[in-house]
mmJSON file of the N, C-alpha and C atoms, coordinates in Angstrom:
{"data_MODEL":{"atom_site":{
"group_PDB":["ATOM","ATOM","ATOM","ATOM","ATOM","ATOM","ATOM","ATOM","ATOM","ATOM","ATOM","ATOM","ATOM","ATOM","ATOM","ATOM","ATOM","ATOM","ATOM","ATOM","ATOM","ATOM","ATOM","ATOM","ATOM","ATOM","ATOM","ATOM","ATOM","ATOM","ATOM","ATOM","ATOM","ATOM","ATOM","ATOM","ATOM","ATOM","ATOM","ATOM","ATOM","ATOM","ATOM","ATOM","ATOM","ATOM","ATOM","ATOM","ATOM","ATOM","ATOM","ATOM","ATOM","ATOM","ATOM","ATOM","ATOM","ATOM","ATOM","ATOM","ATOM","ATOM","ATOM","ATOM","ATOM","ATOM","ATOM","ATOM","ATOM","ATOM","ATOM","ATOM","ATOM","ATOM","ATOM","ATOM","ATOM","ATOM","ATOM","ATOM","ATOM","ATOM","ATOM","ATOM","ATOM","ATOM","ATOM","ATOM","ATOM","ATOM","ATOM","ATOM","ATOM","ATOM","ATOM","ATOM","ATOM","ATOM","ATOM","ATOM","ATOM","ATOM","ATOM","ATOM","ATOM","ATOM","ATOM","ATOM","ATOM","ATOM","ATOM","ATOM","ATOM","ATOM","ATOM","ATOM","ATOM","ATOM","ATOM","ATOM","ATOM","ATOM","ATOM","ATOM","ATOM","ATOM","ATOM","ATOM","ATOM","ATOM","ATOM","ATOM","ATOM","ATOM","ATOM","ATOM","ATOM","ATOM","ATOM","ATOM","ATOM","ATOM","ATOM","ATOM","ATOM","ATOM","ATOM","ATOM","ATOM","ATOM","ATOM","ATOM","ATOM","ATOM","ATOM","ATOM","ATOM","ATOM","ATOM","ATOM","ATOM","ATOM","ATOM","ATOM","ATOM","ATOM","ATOM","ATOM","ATOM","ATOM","ATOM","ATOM","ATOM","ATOM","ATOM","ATOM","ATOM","ATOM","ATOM","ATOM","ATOM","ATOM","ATOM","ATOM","ATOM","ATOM","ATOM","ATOM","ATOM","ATOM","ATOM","ATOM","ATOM","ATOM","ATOM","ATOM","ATOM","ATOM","ATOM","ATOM","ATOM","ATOM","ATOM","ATOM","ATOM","ATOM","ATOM","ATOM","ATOM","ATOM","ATOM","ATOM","ATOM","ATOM","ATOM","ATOM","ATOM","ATOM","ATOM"],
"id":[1,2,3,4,5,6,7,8,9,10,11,12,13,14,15,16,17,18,19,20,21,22,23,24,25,26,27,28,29,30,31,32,33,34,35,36,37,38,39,40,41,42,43,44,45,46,47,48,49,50,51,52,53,54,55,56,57,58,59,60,61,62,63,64,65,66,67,68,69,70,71,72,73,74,75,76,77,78,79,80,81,82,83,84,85,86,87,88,89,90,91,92,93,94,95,96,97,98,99,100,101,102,103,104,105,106,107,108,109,110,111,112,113,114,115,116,117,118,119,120,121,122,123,124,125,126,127,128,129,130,131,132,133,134,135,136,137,138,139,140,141,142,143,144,145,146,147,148,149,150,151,152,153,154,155,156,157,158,159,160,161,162,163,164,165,166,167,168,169,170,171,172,173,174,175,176,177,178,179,180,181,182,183,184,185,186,187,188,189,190,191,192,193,194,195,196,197,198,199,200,201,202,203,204,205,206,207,208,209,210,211,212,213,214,215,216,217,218,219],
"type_symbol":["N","C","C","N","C","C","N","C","C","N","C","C","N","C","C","N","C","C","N","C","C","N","C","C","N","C","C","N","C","C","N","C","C","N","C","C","N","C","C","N","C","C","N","C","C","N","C","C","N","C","C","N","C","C","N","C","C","N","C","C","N","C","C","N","C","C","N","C","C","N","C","C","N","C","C","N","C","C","N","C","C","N","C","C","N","C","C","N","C","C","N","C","C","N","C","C","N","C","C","N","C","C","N","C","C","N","C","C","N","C","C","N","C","C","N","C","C","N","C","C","N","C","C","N","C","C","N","C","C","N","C","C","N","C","C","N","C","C","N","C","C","N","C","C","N","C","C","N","C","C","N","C","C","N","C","C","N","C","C","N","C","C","N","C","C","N","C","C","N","C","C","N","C","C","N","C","C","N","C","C","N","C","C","N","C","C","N","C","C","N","C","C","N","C","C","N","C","C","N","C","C","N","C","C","N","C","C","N","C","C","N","C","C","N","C","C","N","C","C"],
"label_atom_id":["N","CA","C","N","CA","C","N","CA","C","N","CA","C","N","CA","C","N","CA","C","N","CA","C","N","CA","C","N","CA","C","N","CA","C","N","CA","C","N","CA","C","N","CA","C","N","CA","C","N","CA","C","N","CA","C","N","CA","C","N","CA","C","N","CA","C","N","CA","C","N","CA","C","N","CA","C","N","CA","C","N","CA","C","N","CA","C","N","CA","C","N","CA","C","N","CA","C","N","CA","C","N","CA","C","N","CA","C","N","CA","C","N","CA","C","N","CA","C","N","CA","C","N","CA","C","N","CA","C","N","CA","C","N","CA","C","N","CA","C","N","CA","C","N","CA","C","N","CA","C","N","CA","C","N","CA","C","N","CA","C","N","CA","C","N","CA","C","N","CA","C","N","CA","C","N","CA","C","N","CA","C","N","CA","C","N","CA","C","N","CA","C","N","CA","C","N","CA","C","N","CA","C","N","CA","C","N","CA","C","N","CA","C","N","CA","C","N","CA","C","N","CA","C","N","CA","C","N","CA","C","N","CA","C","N","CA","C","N","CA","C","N","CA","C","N","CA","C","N","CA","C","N","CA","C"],
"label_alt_id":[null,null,null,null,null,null,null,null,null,null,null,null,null,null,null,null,null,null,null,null,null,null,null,null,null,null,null,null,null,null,null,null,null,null,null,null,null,null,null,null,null,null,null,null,null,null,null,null,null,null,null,null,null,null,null,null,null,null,null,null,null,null,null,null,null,null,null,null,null,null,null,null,null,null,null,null,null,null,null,null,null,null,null,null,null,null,null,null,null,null,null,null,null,null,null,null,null,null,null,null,null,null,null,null,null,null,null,null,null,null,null,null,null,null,null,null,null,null,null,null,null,null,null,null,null,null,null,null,null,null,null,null,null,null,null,null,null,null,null,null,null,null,null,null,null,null,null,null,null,null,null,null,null,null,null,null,null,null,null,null,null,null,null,null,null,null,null,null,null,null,null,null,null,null,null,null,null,null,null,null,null,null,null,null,null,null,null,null,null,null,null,null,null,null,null,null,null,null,null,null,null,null,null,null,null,null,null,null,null,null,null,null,null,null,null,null,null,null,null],
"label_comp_id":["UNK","UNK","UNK","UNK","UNK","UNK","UNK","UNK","UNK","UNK","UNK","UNK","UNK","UNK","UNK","UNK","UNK","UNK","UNK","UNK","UNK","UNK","UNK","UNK","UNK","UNK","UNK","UNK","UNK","UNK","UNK","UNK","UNK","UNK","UNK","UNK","UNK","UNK","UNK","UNK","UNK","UNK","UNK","UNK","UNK","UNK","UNK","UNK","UNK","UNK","UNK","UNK","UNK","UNK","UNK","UNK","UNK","UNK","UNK","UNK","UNK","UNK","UNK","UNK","UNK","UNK","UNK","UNK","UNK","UNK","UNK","UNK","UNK","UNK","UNK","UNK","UNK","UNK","UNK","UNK","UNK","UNK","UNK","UNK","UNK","UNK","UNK","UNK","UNK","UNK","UNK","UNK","UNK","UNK","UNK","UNK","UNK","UNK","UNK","UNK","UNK","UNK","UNK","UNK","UNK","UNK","UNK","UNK","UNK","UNK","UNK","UNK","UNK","UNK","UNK","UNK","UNK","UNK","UNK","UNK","UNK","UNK","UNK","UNK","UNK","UNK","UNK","UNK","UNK","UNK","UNK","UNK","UNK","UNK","UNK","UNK","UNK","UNK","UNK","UNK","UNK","UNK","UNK","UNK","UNK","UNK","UNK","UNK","UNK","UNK","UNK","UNK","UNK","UNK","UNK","UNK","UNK","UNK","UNK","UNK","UNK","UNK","UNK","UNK","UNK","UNK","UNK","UNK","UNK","UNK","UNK","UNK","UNK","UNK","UNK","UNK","UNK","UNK","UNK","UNK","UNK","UNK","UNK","UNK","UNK","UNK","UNK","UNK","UNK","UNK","UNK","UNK","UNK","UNK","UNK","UNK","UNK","UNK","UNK","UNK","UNK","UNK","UNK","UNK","UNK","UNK","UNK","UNK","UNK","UNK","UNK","UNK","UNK","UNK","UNK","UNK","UNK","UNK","UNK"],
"label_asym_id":["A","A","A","A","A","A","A","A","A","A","A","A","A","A","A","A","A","A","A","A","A","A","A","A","A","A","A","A","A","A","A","A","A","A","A","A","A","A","A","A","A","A","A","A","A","A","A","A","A","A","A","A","A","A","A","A","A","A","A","A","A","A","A","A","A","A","A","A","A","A","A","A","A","A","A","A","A","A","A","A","A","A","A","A","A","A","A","A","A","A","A","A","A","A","A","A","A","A","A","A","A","A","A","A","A","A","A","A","A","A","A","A","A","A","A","A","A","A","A","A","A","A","A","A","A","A","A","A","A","A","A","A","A","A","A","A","A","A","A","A","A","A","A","A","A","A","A","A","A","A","A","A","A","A","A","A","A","A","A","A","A","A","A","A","A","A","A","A","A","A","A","A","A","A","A","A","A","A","A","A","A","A","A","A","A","A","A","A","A","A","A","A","A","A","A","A","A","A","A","A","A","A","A","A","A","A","A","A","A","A","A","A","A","A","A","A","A","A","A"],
"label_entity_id":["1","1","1","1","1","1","1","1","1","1","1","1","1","1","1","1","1","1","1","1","1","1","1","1","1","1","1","1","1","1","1","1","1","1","1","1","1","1","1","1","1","1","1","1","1","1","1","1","1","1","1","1","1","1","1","1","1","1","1","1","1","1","1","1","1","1","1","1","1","1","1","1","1","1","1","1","1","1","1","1","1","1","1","1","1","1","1","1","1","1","1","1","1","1","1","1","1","1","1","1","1","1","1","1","1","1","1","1","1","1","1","1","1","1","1","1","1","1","1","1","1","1","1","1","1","1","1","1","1","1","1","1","1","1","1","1","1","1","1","1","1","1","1","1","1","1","1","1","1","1","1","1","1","1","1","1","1","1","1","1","1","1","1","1","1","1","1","1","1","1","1","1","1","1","1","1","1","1","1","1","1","1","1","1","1","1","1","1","1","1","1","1","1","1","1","1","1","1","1","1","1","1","1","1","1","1","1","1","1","1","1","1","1","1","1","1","1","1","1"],
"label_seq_id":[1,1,1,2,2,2,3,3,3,4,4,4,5,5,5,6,6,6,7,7,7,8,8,8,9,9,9,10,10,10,11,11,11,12,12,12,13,13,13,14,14,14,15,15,15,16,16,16,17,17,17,18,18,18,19,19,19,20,20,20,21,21,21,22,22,22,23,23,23,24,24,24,25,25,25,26,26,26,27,27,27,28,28,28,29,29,29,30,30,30,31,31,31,32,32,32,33,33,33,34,34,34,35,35,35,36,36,36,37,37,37,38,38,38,39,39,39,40,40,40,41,41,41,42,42,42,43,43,43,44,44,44,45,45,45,46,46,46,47,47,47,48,48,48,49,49,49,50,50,50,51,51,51,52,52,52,53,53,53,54,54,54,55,55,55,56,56,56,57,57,57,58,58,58,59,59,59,60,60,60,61,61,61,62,62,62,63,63,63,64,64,64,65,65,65,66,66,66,67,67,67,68,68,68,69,69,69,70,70,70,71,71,71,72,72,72,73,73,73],
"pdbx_PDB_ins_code":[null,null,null,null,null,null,null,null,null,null,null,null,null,null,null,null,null,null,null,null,null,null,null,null,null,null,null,null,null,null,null,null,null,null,null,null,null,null,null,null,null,null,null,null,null,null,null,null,null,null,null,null,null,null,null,null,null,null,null,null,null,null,null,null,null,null,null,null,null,null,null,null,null,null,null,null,null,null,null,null,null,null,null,null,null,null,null,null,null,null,null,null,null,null,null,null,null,null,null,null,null,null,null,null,null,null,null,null,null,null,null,null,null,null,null,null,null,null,null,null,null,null,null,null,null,null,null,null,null,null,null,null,null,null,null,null,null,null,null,null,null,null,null,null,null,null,null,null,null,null,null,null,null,null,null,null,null,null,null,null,null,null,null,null,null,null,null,null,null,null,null,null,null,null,null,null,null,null,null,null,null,null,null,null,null,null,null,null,null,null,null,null,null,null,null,null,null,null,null,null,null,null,null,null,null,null,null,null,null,null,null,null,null,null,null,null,null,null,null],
"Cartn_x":[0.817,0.0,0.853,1.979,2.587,1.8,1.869,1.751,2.642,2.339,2.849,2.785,3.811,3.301,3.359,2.437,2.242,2.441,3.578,3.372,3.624,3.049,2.793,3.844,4.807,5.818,5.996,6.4,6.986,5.844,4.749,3.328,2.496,3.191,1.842,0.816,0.479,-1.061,-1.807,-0.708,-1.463,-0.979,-1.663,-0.992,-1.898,-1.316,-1.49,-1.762,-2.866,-2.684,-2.601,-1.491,-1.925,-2.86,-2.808,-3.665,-5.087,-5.423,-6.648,-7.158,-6.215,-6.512,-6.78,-6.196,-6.202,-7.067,-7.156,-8.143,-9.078,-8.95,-10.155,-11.409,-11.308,-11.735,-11.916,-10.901,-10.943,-11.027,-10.254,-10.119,-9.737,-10.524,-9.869,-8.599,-7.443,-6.309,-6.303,-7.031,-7.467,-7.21,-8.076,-8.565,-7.055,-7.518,-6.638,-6.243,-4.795,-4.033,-4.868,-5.422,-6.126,-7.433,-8.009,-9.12,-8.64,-7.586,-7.069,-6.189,-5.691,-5.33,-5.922,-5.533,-6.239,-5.772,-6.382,-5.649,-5.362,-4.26,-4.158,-4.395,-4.568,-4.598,-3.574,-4.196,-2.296,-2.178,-0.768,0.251,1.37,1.415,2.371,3.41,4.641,5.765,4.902,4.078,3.451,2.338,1.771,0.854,1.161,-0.003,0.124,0.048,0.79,1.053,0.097,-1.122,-2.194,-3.104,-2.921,-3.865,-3.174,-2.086,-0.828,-1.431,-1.828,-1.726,-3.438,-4.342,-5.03,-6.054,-5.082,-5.235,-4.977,-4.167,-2.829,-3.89,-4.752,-5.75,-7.124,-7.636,-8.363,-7.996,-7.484,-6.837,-6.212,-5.825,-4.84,-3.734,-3.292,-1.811,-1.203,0.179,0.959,2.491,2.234,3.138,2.709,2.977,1.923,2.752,2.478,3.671,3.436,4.676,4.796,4.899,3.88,4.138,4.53,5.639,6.248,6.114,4.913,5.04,4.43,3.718,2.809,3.541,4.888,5.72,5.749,6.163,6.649,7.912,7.759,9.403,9.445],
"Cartn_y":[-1.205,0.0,1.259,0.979,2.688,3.405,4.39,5.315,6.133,6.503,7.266,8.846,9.357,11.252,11.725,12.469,12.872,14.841,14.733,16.401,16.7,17.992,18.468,19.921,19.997,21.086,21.778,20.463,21.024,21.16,21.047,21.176,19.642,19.576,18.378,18.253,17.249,17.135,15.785,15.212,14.422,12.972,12.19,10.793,9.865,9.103,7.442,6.152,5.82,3.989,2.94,2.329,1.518,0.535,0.177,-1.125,-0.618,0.823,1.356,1.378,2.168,2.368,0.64,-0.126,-1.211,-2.21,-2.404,-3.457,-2.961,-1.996,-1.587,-0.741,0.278,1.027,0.436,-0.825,-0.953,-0.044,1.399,2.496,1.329,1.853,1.539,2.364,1.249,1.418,2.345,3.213,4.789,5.876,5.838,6.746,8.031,8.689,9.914,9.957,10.197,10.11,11.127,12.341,13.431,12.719,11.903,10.948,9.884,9.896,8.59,8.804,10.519,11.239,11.468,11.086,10.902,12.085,12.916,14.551,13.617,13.762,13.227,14.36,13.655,14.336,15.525,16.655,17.821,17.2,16.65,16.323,17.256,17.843,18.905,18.018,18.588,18.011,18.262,18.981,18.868,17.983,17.644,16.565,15.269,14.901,14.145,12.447,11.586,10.456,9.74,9.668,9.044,9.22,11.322,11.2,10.711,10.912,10.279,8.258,7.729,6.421,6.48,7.075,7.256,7.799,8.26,8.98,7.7,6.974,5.778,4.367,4.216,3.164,3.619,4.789,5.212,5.788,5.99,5.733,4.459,3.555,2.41,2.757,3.767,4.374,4.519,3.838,4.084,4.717,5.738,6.518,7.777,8.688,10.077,10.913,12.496,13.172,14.211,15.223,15.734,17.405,17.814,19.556,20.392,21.23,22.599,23.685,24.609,25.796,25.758,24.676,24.509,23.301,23.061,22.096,20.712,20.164,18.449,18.829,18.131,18.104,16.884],
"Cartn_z":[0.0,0.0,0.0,-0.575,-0.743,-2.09,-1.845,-2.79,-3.699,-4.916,-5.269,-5.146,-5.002,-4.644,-5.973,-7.091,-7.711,-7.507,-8.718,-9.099,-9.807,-10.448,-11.818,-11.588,-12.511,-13.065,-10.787,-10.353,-8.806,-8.008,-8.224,-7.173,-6.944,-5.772,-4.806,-5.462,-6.322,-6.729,-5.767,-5.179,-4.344,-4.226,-4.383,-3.823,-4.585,-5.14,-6.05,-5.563,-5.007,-4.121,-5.61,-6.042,-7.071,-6.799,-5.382,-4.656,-5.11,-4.584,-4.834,-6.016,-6.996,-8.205,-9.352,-9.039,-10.084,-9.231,-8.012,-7.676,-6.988,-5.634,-5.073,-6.372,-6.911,-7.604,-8.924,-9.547,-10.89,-11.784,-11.913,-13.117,-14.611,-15.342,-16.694,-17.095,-17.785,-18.068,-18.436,-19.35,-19.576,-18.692,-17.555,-16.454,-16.307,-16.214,-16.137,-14.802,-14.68,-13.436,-12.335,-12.72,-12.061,-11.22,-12.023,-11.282,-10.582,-10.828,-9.337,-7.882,-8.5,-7.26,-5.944,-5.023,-3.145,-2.857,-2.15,-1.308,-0.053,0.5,1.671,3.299,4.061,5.29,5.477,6.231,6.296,7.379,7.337,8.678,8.69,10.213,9.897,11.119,11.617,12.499,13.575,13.793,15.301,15.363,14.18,14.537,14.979,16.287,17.209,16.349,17.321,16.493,16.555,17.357,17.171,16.267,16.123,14.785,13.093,13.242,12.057,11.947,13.002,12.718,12.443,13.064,12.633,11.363,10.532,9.328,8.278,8.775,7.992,7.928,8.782,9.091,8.171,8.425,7.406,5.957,5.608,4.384,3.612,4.473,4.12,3.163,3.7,3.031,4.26,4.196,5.113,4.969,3.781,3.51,3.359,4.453,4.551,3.746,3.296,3.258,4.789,4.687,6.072,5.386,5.615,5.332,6.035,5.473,6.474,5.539,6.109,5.363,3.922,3.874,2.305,1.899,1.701,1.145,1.755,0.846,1.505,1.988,3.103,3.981,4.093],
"occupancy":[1.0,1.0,1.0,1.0,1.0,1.0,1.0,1.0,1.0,1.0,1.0,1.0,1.0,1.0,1.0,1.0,1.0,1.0,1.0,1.0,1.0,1.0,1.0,1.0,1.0,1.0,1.0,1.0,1.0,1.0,1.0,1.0,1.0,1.0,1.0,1.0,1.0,1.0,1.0,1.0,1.0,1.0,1.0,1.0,1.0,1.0,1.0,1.0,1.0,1.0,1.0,1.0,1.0,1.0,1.0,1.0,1.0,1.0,1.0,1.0,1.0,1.0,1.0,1.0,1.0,1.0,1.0,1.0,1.0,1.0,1.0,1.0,1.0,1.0,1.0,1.0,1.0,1.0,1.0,1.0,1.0,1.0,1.0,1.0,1.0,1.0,1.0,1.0,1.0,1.0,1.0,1.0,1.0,1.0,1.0,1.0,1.0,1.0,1.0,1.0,1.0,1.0,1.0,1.0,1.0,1.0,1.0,1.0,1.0,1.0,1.0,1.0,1.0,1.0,1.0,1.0,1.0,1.0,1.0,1.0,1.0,1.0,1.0,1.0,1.0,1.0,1.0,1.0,1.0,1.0,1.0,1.0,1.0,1.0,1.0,1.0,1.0,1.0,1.0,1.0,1.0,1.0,1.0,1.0,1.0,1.0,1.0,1.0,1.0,1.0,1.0,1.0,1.0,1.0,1.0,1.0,1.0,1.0,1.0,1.0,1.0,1.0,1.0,1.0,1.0,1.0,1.0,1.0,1.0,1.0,1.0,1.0,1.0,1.0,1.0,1.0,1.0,1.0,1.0,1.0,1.0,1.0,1.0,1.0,1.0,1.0,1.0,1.0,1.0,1.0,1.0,1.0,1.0,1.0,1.0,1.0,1.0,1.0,1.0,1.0,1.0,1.0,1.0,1.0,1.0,1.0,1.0,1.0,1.0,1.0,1.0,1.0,1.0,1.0,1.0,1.0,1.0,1.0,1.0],
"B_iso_or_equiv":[0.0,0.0,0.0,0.0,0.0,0.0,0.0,0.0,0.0,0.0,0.0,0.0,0.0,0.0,0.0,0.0,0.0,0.0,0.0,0.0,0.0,0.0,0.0,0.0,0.0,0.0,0.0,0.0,0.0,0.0,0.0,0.0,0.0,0.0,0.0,0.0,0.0,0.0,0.0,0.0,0.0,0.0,0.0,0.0,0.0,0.0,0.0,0.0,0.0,0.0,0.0,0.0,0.0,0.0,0.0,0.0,0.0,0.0,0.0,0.0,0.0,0.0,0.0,0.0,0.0,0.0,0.0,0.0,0.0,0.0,0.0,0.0,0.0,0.0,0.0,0.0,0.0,0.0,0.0,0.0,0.0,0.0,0.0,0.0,0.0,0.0,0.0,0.0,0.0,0.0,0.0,0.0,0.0,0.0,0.0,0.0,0.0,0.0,0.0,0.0,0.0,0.0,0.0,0.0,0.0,0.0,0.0,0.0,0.0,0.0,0.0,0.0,0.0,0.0,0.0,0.0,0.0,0.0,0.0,0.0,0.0,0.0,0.0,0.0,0.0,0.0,0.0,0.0,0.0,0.0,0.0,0.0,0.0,0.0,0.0,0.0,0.0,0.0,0.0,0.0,0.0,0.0,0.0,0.0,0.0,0.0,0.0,0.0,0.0,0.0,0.0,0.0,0.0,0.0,0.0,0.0,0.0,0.0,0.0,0.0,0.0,0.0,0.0,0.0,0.0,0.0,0.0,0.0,0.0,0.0,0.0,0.0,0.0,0.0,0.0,0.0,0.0,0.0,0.0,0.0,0.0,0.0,0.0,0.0,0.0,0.0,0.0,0.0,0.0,0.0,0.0,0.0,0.0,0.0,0.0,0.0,0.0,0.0,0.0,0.0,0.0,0.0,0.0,0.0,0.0,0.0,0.0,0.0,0.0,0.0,0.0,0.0,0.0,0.0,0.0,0.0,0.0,0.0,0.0],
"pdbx_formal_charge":[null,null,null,null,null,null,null,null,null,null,null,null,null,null,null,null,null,null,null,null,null,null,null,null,null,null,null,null,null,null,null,null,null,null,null,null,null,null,null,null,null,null,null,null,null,null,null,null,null,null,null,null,null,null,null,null,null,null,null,null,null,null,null,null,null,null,null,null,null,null,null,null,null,null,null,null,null,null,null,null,null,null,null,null,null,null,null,null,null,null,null,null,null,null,null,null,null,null,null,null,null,null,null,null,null,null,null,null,null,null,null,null,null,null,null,null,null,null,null,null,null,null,null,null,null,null,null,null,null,null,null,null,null,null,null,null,null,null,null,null,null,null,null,null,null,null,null,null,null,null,null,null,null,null,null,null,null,null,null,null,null,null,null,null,null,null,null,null,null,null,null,null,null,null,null,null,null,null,null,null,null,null,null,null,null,null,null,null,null,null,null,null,null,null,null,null,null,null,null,null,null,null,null,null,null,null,null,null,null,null,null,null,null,null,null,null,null,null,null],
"auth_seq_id":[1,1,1,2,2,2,3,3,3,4,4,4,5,5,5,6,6,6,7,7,7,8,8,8,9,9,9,10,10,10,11,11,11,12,12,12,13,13,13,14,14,14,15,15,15,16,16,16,17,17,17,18,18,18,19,19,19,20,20,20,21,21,21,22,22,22,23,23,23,24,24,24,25,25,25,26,26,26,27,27,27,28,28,28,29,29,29,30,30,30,31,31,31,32,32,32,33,33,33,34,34,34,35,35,35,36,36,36,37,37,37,38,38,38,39,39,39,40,40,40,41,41,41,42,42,42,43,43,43,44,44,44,45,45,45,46,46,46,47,47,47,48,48,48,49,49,49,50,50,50,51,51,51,52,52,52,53,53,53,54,54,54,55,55,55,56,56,56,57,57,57,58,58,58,59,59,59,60,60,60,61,61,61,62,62,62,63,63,63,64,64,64,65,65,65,66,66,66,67,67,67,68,68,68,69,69,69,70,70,70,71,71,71,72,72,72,73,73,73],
"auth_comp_id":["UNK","UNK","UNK","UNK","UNK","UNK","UNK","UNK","UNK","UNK","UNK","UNK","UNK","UNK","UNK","UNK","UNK","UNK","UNK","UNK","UNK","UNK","UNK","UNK","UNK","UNK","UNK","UNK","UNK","UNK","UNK","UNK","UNK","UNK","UNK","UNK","UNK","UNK","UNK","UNK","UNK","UNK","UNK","UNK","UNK","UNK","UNK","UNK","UNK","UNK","UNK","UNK","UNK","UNK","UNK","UNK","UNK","UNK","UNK","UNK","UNK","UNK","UNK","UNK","UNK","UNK","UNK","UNK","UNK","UNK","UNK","UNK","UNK","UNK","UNK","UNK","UNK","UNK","UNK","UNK","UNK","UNK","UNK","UNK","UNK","UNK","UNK","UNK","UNK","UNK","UNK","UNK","UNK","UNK","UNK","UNK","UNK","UNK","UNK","UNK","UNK","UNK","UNK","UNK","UNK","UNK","UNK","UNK","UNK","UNK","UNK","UNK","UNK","UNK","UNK","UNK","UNK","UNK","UNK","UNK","UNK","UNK","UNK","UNK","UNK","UNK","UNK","UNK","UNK","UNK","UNK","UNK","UNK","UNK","UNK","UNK","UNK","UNK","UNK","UNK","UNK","UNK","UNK","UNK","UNK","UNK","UNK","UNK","UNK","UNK","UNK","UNK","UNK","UNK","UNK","UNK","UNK","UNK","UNK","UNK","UNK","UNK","UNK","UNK","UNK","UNK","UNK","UNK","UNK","UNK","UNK","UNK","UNK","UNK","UNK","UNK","UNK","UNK","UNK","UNK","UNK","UNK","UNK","UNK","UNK","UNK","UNK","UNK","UNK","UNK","UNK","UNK","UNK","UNK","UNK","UNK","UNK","UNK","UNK","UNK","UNK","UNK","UNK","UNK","UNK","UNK","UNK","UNK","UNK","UNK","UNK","UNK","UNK","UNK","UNK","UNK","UNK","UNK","UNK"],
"auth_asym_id":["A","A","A","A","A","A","A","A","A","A","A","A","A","A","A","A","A","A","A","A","A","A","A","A","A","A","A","A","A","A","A","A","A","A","A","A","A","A","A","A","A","A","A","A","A","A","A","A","A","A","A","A","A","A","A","A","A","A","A","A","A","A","A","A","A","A","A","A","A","A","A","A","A","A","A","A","A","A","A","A","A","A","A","A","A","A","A","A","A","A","A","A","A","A","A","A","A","A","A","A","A","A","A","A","A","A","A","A","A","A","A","A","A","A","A","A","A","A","A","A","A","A","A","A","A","A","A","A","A","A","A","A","A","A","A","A","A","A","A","A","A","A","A","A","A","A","A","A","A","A","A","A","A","A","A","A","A","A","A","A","A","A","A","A","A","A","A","A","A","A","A","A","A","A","A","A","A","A","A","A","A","A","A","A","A","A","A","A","A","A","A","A","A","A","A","A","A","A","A","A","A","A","A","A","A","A","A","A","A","A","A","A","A","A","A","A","A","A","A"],
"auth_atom_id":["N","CA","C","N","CA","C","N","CA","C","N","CA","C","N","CA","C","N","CA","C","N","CA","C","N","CA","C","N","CA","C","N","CA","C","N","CA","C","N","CA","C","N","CA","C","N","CA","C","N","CA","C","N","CA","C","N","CA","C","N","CA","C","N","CA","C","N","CA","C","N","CA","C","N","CA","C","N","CA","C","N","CA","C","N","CA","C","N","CA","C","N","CA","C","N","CA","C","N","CA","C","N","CA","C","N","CA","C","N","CA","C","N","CA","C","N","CA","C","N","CA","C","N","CA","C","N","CA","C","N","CA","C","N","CA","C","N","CA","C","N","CA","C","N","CA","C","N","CA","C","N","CA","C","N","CA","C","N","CA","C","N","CA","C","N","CA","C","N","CA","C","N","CA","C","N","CA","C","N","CA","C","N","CA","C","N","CA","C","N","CA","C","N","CA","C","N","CA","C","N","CA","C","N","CA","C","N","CA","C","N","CA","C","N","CA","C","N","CA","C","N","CA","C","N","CA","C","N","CA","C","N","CA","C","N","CA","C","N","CA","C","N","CA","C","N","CA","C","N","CA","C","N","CA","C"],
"pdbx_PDB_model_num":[1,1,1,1,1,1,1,1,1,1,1,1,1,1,1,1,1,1,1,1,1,1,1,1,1,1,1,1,1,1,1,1,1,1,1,1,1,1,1,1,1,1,1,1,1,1,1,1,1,1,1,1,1,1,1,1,1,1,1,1,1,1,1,1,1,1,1,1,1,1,1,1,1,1,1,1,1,1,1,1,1,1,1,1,1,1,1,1,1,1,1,1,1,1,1,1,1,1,1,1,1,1,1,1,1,1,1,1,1,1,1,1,1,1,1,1,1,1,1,1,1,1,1,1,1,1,1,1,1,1,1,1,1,1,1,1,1,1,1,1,1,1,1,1,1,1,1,1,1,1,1,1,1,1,1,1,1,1,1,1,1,1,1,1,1,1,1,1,1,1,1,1,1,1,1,1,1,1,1,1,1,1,1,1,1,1,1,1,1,1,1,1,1,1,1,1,1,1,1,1,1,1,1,1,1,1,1,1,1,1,1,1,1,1,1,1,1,1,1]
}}}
């Protein structure tokens, strides 16, 4: 269940589950990367680790990204 982090010309567009995309969801081989993009939760360095594992369980992605200041850190 990793994901891929998707971005367009340097901007976060979001995150890729292939698990999701090819078996949960079944997209046709077609489907435009934009319709299979997940916004993920904002986790910043101060967010608490319960809501981090908690975000990770409802999602079933267990590769978050971590934002500082708008950016991936």
């Amino acid at each position: 269940n990793e994901p891929a982090f998707v971005f367009d010309d340097g901007v976060f567009m979001g995150l890729v589950s292939l698990y999701h995309t090819l078996f949960k969801s079944r997209y046709p081989y077609k489907t435009l990367i934009a319709h299979c993009t997940i916004k993920p939760p904002h986790i910043v360095t101060n967010t608490s680790l319960y809501d981090i594992a908690q975000y990770m369980l409802d999602t079933e992605l267990y590769t978050l990204p971590v934002f500082d200041d708008g950016q991936i850190s």
